[in-house]
C-alpha positions in Angstrom: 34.5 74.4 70.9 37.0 72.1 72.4 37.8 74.2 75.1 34.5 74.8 76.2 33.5 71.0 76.1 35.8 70.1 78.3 35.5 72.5 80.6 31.7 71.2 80.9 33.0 67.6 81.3 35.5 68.7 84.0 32.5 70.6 85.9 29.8 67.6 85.2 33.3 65.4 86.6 33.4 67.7 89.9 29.7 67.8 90.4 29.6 63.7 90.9 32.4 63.6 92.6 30.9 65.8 95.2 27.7 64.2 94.9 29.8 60.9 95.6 31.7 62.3 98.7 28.4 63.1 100.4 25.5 60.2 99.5 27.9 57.4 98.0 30.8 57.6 99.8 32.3 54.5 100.0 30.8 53.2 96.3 27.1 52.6 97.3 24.3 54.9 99.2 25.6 55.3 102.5 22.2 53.9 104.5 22.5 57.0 106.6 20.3 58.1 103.7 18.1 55.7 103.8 17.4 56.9 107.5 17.2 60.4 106.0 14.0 59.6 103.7 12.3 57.2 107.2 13.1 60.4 108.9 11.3 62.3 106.1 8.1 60.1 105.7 7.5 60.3 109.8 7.7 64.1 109.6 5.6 64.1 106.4 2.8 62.2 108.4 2.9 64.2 111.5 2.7 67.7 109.5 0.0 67.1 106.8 -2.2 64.7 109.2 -2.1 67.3 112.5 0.3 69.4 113.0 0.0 71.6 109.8 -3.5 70.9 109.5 -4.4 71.5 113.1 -6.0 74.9 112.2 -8.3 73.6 109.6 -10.1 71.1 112.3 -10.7 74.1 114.4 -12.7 75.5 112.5 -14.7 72.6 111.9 -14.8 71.7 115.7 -15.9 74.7 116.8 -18.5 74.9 114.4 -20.1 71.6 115.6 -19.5 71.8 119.0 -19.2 75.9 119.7 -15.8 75.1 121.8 -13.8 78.5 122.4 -10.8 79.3 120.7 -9.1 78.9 123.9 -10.1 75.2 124.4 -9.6 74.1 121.3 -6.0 75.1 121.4 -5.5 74.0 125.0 -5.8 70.6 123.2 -2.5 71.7 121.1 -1.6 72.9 124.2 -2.0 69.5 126.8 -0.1 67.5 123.8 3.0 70.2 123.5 3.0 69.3 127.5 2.7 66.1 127.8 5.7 65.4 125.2 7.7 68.2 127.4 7.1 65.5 130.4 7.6 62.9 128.0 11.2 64.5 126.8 13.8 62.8 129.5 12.2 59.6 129.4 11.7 59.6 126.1 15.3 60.4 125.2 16.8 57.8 127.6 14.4 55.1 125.7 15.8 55.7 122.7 19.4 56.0 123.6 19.0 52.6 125.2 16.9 50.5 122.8 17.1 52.4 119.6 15.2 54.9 117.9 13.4 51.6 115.6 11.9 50.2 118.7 10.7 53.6 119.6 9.4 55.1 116.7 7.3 51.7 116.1 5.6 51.7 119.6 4.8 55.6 118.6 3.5 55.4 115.2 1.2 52.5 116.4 -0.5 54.7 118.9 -0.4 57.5 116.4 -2.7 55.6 114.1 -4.7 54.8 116.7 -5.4 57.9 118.5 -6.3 59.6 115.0 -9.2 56.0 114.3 -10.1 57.3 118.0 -10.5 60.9 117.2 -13.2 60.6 114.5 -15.5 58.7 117.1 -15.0 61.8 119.9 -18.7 63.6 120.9 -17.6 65.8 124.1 -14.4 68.0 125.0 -13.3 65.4 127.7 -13.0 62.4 124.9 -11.6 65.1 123.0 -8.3 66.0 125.4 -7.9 62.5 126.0 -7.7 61.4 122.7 -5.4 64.2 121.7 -3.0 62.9 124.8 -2.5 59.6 122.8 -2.0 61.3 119.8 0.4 63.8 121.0 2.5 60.1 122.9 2.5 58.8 119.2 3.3 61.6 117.6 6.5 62.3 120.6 7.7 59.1 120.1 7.0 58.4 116.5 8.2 61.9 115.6 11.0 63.9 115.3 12.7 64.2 118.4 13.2 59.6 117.9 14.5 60.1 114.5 16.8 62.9 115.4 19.0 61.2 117.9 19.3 58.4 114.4 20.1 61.3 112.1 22.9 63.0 114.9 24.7 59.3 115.1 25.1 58.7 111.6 26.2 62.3 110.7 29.0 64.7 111.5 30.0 66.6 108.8 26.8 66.4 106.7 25.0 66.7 109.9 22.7 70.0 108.7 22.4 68.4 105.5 20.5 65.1 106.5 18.7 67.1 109.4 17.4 69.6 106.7 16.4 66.8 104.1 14.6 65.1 107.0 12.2 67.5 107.5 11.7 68.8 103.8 9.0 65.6 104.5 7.9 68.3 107.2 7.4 71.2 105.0 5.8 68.9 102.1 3.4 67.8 104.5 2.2 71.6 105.4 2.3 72.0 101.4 -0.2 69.3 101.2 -2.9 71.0 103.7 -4.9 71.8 100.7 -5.5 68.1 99.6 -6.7 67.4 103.2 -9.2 70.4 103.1 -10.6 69.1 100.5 -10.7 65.6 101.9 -12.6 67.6 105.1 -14.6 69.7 103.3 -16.0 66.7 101.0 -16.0 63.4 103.7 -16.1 65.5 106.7 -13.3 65.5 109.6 -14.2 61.6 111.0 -14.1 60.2 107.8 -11.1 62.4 107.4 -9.5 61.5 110.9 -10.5 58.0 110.7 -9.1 57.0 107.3 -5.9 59.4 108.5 -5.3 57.0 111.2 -5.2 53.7 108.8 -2.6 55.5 106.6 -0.4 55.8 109.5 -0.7 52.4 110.5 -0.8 51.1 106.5 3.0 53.6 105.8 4.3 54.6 109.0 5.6 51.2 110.5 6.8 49.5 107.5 9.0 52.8 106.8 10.5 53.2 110.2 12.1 50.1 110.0 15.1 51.3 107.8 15.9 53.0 110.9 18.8 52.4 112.7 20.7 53.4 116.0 24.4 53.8 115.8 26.8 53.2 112.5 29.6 51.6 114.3 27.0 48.4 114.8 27.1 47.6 111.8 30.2 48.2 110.7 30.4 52.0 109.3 31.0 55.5 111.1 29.3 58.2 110.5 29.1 60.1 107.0 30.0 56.9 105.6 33.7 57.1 106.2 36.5 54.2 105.8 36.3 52.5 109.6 39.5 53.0 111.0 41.8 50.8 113.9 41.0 53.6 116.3 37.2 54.3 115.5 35.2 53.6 118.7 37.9 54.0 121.0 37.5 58.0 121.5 34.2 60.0 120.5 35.3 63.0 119.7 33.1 64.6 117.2 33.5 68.3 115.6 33.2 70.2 118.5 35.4 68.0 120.6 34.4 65.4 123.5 30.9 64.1 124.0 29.3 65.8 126.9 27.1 63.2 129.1 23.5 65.0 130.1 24.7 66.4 133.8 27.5 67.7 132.0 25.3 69.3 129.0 22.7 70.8 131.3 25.4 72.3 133.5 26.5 74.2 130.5 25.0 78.2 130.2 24.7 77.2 126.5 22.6 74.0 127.0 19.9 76.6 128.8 20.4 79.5 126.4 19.8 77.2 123.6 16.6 75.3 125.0 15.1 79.0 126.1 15.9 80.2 122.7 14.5 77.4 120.8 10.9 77.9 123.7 10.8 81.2 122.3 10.7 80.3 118.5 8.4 77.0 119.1 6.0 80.0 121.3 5.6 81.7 118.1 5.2 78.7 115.9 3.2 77.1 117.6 1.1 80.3 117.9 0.9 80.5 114.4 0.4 76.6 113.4 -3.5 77.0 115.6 -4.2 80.3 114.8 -3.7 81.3 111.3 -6.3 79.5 109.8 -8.8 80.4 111.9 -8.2 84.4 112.1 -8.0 83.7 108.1 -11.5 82.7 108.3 -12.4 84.8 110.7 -10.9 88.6 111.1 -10.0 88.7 107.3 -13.1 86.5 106.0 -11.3 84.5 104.0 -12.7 81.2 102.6 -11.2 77.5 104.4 -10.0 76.8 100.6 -7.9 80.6 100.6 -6.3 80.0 104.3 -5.3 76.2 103.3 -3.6 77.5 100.1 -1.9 80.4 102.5 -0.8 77.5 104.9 0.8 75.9 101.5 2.6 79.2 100.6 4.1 79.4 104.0 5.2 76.1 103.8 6.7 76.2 100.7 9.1 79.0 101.9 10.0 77.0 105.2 10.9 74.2 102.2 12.9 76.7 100.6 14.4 77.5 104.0 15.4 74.1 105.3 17.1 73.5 102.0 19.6 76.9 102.7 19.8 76.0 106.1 21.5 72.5 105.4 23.5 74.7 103.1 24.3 77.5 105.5 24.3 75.5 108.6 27.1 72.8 107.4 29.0 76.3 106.0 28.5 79.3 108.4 28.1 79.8 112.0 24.6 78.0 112.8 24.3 80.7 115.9 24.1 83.5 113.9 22.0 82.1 111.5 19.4 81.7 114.3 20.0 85.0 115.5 18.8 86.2 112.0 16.0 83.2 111.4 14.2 84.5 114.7 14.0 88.6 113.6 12.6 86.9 110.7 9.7 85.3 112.8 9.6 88.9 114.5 8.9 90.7 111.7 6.7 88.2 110.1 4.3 88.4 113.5 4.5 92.3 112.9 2.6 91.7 109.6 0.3 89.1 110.6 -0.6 91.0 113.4 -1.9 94.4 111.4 -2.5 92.4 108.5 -5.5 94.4 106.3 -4.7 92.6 102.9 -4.0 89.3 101.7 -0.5 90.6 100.7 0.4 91.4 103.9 -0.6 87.9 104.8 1.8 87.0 102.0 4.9 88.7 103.4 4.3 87.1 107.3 4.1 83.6 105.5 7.2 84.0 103.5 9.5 85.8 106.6 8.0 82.7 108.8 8.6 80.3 106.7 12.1 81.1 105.4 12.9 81.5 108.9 11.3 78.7 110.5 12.7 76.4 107.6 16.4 77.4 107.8 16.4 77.8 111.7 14.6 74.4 112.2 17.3 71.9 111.0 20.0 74.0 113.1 18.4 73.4 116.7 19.0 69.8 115.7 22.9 70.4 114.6 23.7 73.6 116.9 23.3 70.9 119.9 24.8 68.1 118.3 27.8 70.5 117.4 27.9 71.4 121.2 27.3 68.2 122.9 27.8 65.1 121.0 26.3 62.6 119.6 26.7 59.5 122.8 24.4 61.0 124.9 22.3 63.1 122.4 18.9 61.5 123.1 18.9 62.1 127.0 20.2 65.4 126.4 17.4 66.8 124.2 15.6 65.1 126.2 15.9 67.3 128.9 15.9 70.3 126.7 12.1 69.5 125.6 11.1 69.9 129.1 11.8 73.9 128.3 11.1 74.2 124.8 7.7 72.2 124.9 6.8 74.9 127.6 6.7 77.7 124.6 5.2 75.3 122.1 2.1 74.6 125.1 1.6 78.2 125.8 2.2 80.0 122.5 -1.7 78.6 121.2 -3.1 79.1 124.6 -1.6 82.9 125.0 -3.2 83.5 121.1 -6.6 82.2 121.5 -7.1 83.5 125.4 -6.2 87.7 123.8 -8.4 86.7 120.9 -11.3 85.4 123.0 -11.0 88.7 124.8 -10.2 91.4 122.5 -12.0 90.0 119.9 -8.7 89.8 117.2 -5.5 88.7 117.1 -3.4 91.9 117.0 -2.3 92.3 120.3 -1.2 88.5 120.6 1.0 88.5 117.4 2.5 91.4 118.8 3.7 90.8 121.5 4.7 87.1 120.6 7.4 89.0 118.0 8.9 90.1 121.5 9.2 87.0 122.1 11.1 86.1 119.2 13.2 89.1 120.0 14.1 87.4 123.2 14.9 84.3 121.5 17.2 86.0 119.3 19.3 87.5 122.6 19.5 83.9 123.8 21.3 82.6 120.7 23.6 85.5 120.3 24.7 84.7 123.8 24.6 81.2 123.4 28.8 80.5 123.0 30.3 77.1 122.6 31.1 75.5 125.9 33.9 74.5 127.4 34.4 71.0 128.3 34.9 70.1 131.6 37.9 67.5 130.6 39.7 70.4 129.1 39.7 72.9 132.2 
């Protein structure tokens, strides 16, 4: 009895004092943390207010206006575009001023553009409020708090990138609640009251945020500071790379194509499910939200194991794996004749959307640095917004023609058989110091 007692004090002893060597490094909660949770809220928003719930307002709009399936997700589509555009400048912002400054301006005019978007009567007001949403969104979002999260971690990099957007995830899991907010109040008394709990959480949270550790006196992870921190950055993968020298790189361009190719199925997928739910498979708005929850959950589950695997295992692979998974999840949804079938394509998509996700973040950040990061993905929106834009558009012009959703599912698992290819090519470059 002895024996075993202390062999459970000597594992509850190791347990905190990994527990410590991650979160409370140096005696207190390394505020990298603290950025983590900011990071989390903003995601949270963005997913359970649009981008999750996206779907469930088509339906609704089209039945009250009789908008195409096309238009409607050429809405999605102009947004995805504009924050492509938006992507360089953007990313230069926040490596100058700080990702606080920027994610404030953006939340503001995220609030805003939702208050806006209950008051919309035709397809023009429509497109244009959507524009404002989709600048609050970008700059509120997740590409601001990412350049934070790649500056004040290194080792535990996949970790805080995957805990960031588990608010992500837990905002698709809560689609249900804001069904049954539209299906009781209606979507402007839904959109309009959306847009005052932006305002009401959003800013006060991003305020926690902050740019780089060594301004305040820590490095990143939350290790001692050093004589010689801040005269080199060298990171894990070796010098910082500045954006010319990134984009000169094969990998930077393998990368951003292979990370197009998983946002074209996504993206696909985030407009479209709902409404062939509804629609080809007759399934009630309250069934398809609590589908949208299931697939959520598992991309949850996933970004958990990919901050696991990624900080572990080569993140490469893993994405090389993560987008078969979206492949054969399309496969399903494509000839899908039961709700179990249904089942499997959210489970396959959301594991592998959930563990790839946090590893475009690190696989880049692993590659190039953390100095320039901003300007650098940046740069690599311009290509992947390009597949998050067309993906909706593709899906809705094939079903507007054919009738069903089978042949564009289909083909979009090519897609994410391409995307694949480009990671499994996508090696470590070499920097040009060291040639």
């Amino acid at each position: 009895m002895i024996g075993v007692r202390f062999i459970q004090i000597s594992s509850m002893s190791s347990i905190s004092k990994r527990f410590n060597s991650v979160f409370r490094p140096q005696g207190q909660l390394f505020h990298g943390w603290y950025i983590v949770s900011a990071a989390g809220g903003v995601q949270f928003l963005a997913a359970f207010l649009w981008m999750q719930s996206y779907g469930a307002y088509v339906v609704l709009l089209q039945e009250e206006f009789g908008w195409s399936k096309t238009l409607v997700a050429g809405a999605f589509a102009l947004t995805r575009i504009e924050s492509g555009i938006l992507g360089p400048l953007q990313g230069w912002l926040v490596d100058r001023y700080g990702p606080r400054a920027i994610l404030t301006i953006g939340t503001v005019l995220f609030g805003i553009g939702f208050m806006m978007f209950s008051r919309v009567d035709t397809l023009l007001e429509f497109y244009l409020v959507f524009v404002l949403i989709a600048l609050g969104s970008s700059l509120g979002g997740f590409a601001t708090v990412m350049v934070a999260l790649v500056n004040w971690f290194n080792r535990h990099r996949a970790k805080a990138v995957a805990l960031s957007q588990v608010g992500y995830s837990f905002g698709g899991f809560c689609v249900p609640l804001l069904i049954l907010c539209l299906e009781a109040f209606g979507w402007r008394t839904t959109a309009l009251y959306s847009g005052i709990l932006v305002l009401l959480v959003g800013i006060p949270m991003v305020q926690v945020v902050r740019h780089r550790p060594r301004d305040y006196g820590e490095v990143a992870d939350g290790g001692e500071v050093t004589a010689a921190e801040g005269q080199v950055s060298v990171f894990r993968g070796g010098r910082d790379y500045t954006a010319r020298q990134a984009m000169r790189t094969v990998a930077f361009w393998l990368i951003s194509v292979g990370h197009a190719c998983a946002l074209l199925t996504v993206s696909a997928v985030l407009v479209h499910l709902v409404p062939q739910l509804t629609g080809e498979l007759g399934f009630s708005l309250t069934t398809a939200g609590l589908l949208v929850a299931v697939l959520t959950g598992f991309q949850l589950i996933g970004q958990l194991l990919g901050g696991f695997l990624g900080d572990r295992f080569n993140k490469r692979l893993i994405c090389v794996v993560c987008m078969f998974g979206h492949a054969m999840g399309l496969v399903l949804l494509a000839y899908a004749s039961s709700i179990w079938m249904v089942v499997g394509c959210t489970v396959l998509h959301g594991l592998a959307w959930g563990i790839r996700g946090p590893l475009m973040v690190a696989l880049r950040a692993d590659y190039f640095g953390p100095s320039s990061f901003g300007t650098i993905m940046g740069f690599s929106s311009l290509i992947v917004m390009l597949g998050m834009s067309c993906g909706p558009i593709y899906a809705g012009y094939l079903a507007d023609t054919y009738g069903n959703y089978q042949l564009a599912f289909s083909t979009l698992a090519f897609a994410a058989v391409a995307g694949a290819l480009c990671f499994a090519f996508a090696q470590p470059p070499e920097h040009p110091a060291d040639r």
